[in-house]
N, C-alpha and C positions, 0 to 999 in steps of 0.2 A: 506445438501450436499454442502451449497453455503459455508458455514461456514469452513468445512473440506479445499473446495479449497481455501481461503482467507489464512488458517491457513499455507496452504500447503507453498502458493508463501511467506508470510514471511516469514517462515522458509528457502527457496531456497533464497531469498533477505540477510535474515542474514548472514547466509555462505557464501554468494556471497562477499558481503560488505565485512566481515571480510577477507575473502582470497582474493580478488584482487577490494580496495576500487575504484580504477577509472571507472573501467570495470560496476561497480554494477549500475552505477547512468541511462544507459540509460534504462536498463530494467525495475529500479524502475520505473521512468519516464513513460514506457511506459505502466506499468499497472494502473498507476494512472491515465495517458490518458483515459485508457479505464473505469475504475471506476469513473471518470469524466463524463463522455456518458453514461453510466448508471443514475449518479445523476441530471443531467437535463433531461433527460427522464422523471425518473419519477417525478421530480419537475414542469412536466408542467401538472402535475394531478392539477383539480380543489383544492382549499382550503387547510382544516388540510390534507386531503386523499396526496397531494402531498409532503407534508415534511416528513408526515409517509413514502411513498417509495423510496425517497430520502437518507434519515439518515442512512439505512443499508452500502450504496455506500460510506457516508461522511464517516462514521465511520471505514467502511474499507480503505478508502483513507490514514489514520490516521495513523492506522496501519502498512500500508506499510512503508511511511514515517518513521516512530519510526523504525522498521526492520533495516530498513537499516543505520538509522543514529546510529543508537546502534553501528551495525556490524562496520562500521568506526571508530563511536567511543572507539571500543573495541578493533581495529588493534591499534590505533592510541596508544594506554595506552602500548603497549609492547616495549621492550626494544630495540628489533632491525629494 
């Protein structure tokens, strides 16, 4: 389920980026905030147990970022 919504907001981030690149950066921003607060959450697990719940958030963090830096970069490639 977590996966679908992750999937969902780069997809909304791509389109975003690509159809209005200024506009796109605060809501990236703001979901990597919150995917931020997730992965120290749960990096303040004892040991391996806390990089394991951690990495799903870094990994989306990643994600988002690429999303969006695609969609700019993919406005930016057009002619007009």
């Amino acid at each position: 389920m977590i996966i679908i919504g992750i999937v969902g907001i780069c997809l909304v981030l791509l389109v975003l980026a690509f159809l209005m690149p200024r506009f796109s950066r605060h809501p990236e921003r703001g979901t990597q905030k919150a995917l931020g607060l997730g992965t120290r959450t749960g990096g303040k697990a004892p040991g391996p147990l806390g990089r394991l719940l951690s990495k799903p958030f870094r990994s989306s963090q990643k994600a988002v970022g690429r999303s969006g830096s695609a969609g700019r970069r993919g406005r930016g490639k057009l002619p007009f």
